[in-house]
C-alpha positions as CSV (number, residue, x, y, z in Angstrom):
1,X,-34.6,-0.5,15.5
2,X,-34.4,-3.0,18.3
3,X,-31.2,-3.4,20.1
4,X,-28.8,-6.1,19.4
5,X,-29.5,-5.6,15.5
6,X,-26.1,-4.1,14.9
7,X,-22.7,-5.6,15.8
8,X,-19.2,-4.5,14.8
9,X,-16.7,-6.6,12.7
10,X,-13.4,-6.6,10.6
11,X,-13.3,-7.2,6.8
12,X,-11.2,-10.7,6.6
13,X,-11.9,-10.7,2.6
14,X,-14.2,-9.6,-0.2
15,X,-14.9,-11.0,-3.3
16,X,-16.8,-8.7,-5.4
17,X,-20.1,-7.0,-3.2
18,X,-19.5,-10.7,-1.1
19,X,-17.6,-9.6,2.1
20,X,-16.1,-12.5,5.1
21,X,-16.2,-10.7,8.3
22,X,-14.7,-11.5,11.8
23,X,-16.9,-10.6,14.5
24,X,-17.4,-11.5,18.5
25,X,-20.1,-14.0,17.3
26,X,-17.7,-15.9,15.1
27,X,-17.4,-15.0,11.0
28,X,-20.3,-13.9,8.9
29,X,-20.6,-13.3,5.5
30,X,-22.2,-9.9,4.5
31,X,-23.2,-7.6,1.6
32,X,-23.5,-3.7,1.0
33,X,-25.9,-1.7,1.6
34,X,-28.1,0.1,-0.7
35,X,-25.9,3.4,0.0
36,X,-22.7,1.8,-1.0
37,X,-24.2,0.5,-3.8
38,X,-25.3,3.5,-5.5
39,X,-21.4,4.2,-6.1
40,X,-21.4,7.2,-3.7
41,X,-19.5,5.9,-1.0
42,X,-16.1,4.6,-0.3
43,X,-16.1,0.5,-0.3
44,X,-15.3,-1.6,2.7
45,X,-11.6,-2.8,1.9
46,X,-9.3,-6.0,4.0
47,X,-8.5,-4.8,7.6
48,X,-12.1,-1.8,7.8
49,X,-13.8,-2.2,10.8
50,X,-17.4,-2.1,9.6
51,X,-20.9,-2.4,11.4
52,X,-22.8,-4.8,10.3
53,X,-27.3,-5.2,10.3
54,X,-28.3,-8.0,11.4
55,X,-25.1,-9.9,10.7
56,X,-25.8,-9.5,6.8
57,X,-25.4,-6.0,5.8
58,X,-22.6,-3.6,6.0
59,X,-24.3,-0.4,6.8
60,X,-20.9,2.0,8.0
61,X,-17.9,1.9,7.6
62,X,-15.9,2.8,11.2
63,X,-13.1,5.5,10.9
64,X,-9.8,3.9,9.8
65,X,-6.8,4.6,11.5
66,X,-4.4,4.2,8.5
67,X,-5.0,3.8,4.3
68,X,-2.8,1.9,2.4
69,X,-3.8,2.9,-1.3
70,X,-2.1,3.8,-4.3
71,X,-3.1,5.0,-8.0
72,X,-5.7,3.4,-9.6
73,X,-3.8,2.2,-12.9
74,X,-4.3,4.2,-15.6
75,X,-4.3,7.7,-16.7
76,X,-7.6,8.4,-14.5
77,X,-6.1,10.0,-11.3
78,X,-8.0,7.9,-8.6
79,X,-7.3,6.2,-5.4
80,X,-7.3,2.5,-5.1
81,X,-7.6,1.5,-1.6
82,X,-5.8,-1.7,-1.0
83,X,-6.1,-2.2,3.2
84,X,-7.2,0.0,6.2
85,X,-6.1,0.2,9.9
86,X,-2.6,-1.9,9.0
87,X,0.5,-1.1,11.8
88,X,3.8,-2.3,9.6
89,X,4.1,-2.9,5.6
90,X,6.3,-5.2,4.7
91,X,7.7,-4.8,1.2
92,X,9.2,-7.9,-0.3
93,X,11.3,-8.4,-2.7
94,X,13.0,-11.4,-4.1
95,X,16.5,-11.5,-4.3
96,X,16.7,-12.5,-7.3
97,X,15.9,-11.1,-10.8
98,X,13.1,-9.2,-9.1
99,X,15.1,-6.9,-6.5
100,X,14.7,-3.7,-7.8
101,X,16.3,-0.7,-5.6
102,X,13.7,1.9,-7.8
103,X,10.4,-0.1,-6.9
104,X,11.5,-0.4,-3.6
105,X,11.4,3.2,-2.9
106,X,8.3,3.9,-4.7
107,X,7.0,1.4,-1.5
108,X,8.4,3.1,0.4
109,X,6.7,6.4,-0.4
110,X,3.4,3.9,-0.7
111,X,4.4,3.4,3.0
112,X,5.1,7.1,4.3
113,X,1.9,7.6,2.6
114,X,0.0,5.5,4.3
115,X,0.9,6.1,8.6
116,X,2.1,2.2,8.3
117,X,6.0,1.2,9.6
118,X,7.6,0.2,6.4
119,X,9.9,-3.0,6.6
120,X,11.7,-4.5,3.5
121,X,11.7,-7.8,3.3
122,X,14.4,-9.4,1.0
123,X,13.4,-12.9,0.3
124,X,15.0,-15.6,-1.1
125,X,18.5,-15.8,0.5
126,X,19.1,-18.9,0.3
127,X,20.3,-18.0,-3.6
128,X,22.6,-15.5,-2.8
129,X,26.3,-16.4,-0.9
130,X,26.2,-12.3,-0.1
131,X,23.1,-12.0,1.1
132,X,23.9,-10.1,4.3
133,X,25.9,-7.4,2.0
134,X,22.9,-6.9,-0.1
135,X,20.4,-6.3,2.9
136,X,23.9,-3.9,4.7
137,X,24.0,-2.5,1.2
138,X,19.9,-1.5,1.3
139,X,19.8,0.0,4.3
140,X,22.0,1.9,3.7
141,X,20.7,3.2,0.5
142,X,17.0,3.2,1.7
143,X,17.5,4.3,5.0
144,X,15.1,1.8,6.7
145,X,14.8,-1.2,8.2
146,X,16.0,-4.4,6.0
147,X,15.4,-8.2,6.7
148,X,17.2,-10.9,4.7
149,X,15.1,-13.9,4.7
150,X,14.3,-17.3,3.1
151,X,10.4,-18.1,3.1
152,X,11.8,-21.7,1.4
153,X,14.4,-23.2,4.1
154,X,12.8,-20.4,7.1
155,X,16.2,-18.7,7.4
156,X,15.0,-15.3,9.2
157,X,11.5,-15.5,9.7
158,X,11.2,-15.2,13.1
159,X,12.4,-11.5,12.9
160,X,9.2,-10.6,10.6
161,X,6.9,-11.6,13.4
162,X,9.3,-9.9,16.0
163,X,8.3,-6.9,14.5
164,X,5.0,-6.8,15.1
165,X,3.3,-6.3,18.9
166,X,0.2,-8.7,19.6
167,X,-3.0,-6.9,18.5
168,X,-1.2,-5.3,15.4
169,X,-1.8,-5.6,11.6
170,X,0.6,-6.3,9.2
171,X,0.6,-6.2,5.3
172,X,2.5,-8.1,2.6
173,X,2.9,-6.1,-0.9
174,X,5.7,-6.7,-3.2
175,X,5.3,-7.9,-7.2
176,X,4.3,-11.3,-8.1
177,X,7.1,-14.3,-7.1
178,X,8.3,-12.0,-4.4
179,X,7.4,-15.2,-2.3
180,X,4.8,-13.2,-0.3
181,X,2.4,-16.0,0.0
182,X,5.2,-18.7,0.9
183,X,6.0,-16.5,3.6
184,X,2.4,-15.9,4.6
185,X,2.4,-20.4,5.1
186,X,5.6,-20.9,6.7
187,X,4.4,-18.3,9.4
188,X,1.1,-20.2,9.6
189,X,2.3,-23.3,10.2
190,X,0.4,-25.1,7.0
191,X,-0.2,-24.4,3.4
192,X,-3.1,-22.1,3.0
193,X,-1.7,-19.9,-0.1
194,X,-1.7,-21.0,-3.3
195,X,1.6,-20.9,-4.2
196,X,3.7,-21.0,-7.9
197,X,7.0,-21.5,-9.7
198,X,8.3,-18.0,-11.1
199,X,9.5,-18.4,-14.8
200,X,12.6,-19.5,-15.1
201,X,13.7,-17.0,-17.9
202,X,13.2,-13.7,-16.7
203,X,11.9,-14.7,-12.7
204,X,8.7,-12.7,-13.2
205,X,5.9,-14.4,-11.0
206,X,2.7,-15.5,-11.9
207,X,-0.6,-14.1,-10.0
208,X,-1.6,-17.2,-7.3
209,X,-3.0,-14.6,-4.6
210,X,-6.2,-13.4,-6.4
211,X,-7.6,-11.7,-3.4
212,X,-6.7,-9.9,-0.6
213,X,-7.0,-11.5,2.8
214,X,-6.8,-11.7,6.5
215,X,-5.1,-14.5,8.7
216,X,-4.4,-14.5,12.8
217,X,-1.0,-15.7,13.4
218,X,0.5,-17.4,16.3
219,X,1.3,-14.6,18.9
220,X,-2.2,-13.0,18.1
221,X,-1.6,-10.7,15.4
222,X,-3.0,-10.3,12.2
223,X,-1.3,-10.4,8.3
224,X,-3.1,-9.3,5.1
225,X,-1.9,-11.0,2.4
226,X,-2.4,-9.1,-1.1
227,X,-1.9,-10.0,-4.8
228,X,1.1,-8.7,-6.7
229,X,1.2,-5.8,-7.8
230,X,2.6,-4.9,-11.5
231,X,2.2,-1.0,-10.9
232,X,3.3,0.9,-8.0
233,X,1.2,4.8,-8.5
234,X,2.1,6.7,-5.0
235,X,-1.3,8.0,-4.3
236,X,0.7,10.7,-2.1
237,X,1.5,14.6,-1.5
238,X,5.1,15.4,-3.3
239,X,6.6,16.1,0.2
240,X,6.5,12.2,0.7
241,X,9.4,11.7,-1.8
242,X,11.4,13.5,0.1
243,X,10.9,11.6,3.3
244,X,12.4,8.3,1.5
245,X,15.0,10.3,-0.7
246,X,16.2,12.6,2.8
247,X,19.5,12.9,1.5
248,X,18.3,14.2,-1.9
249,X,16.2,16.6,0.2
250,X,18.6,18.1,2.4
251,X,21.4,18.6,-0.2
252,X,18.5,20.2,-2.2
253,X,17.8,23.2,0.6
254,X,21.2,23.8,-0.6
255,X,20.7,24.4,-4.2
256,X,21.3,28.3,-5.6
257,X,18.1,28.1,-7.2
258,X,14.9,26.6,-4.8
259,X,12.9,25.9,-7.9
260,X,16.0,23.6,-8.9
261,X,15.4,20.4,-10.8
262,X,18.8,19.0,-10.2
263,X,19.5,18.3,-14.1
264,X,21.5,21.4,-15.7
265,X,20.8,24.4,-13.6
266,X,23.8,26.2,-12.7
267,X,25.0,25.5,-8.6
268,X,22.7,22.1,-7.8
269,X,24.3,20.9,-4.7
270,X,22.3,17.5,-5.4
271,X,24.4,17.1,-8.5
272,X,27.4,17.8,-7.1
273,X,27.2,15.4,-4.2
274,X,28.2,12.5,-6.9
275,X,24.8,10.6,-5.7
276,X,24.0,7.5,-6.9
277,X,22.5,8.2,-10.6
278,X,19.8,5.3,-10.3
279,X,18.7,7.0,-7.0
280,X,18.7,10.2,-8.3
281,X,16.8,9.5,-11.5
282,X,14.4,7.5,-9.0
283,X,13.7,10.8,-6.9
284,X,13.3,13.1,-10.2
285,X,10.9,10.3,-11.7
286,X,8.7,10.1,-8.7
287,X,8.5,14.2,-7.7
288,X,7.7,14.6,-11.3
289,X,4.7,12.1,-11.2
290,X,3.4,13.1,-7.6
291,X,3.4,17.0,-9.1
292,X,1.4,15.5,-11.8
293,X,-1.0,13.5,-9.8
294,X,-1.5,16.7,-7.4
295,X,-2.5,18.9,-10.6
296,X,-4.7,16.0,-11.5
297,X,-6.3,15.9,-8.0
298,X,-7.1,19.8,-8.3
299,X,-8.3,19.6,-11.6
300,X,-10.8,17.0,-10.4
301,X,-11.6,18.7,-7.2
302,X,-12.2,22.4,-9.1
303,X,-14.6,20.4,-11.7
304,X,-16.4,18.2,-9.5
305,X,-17.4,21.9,-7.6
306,X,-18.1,23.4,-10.7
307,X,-20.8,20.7,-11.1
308,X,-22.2,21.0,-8.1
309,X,-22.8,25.0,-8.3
310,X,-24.3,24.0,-11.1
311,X,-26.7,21.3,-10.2
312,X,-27.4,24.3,-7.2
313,X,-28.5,26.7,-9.7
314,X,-30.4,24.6,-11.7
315,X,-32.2,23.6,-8.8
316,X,-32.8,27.2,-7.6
317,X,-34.3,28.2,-11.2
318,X,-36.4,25.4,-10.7
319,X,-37.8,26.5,-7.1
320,X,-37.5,30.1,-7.4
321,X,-39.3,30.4,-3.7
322,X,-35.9,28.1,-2.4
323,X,-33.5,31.3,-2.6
């Protein structure tokens, strides 16, 4: 083909098989390619560099830096990709009937997951008096970095875009009413979010960002904004639990037994630490489901060879003169 045909671009959105990209040229709207089509290939996701044919076609997706993904819900164990190539995740959380110390660190494993900076974002201040003790009081239980911020009166948001360097990528993930998309306009400057009232009775939010997508900010960095999400599946290794739960971790190299679940077995230094029983459930909850998604995994894997031996022999009866 001639050149000049192909040109490279980043994924700003995608509806469906209708992708918006950003390229040098300005921003296109493309499709797949046959390839991706036929369901063998990973999809373009917000934040892939892709190349493009002729402006129209995404024919290749370029290697991504970092994968923000988690479990496809459901029993199936799949990955759902949910943005590529992003620097810092911030997790929000509204301080309010949504903040939720357990979904927080399942995030935060997301996060370590994913070779992003994790950043919590607790929203809403400006209903809570305290709200410096709570964001003191989740660091320290977290272990990571903690902003307290109100999207609504723009108490704090100049520390979200402090931590991110010109050129970088940011995500927003949190469950719905977090206030993820009144953040995403106040840092804009104007109202390009839908945005909604959470119900008053139990402060659960309603879905108003349907799709996941790009903006530039001022200082010339980049923020996905994604829709809530109402379940967190670490698509990680069982080793990532313990990089948010350290504490857990250590005292656990400690334990009489090393194949110690830290529930009745006799001399578990976890359990007599006194930890925090929420935190601790937390951990057991999460090491339990990330041993059953890696079983899963191998059980797919092992299959998924099995039928291709297969498919390899029946090809080779068929051909006899191919062995």
């Amino acid at each position: 083909m001639e050149s000049g045909e192909f040109v490279c671009g980043r994924v700003a959105s995608g509806v469906r098989e209708q992708y918006v990209i950003w390229t040098e040229r300005g921003e296109v709207t493309a499709t797949l390619s046959g390839r991706f089509r036929a369901g063998t290939s990973i999809r373009p996701c917000v934040g892939d560099w892709v190349r493009l044919h002729r402006e129209k076609i995404i024919v290749e997706i370029l290697p991504r830096r970092t994968r923000l993904s988690r479990k496809e819900p459901g029993s199936a164990a799949r990955e759902q990709v949910l943005a590529a190539n992003v620097d810092v995740l911030f997790i929000v959380s509204g301080l309010d009937h949504d903040y939720n110390p357990r979904r927080l660190e399942r995030y935060l494993v997301v996060a370590a997951e994913s070779g992003a900076r994790a950043v919590v974002v607790l929203n809403k201040a400006d209903l809570r008096a305290d709200f410096e003790e709570c964001a003191r009081a989740a660091r320290e239980q977290l272990g990571t970095r903690v902003l307290a911020v109100s999207a609504r009166t723009g108490l704090g948001l100049g520390k979200i875009a402090a931590e991110v360097k010109p050129g970088e990528t940011a995500a927003l993930i949190g469950s719905s009413g977090a206030g993820k998309s009144t953040i995403v306009n106040t840092l804009l400057g104007e109202d390009r979010q839908a945005t909604s009232e959470v119900r008053p009775g139990d402060a659960r939010g309603r879905h108003t960002t349907t799709e996941r997508q790009l903006f530039l900010l001022p200082g010339n960095w980049f923020l996905i904004d994604m829709p809530g999400l109402r379940e967190v599946g670490p698509w990680a290794e069982a080793e990532q639990a313990d990089d948010v739960f350290r504490e857990i971790a250590v005292l656990a190299r400690q334990c009489r037994f090393r194949d110690c679940r830290h529930e009745m077995e006799p001399g578990c230094a976890v359990r007599a630490a006194g930890l925090d029983a929420g935190r601790l459930a937390g951990y057991r909850k999460l090491k339990r489901e990330l041993a059953f998604l890696e079983r899963e995994r191998g059980r797919r894997l092992a299959q998924a060879e099995k039928r291709r031996w297969k498919a390899a022999e029946r090809a080779s009866r068929r051909n006899p003169k191919a062995r």
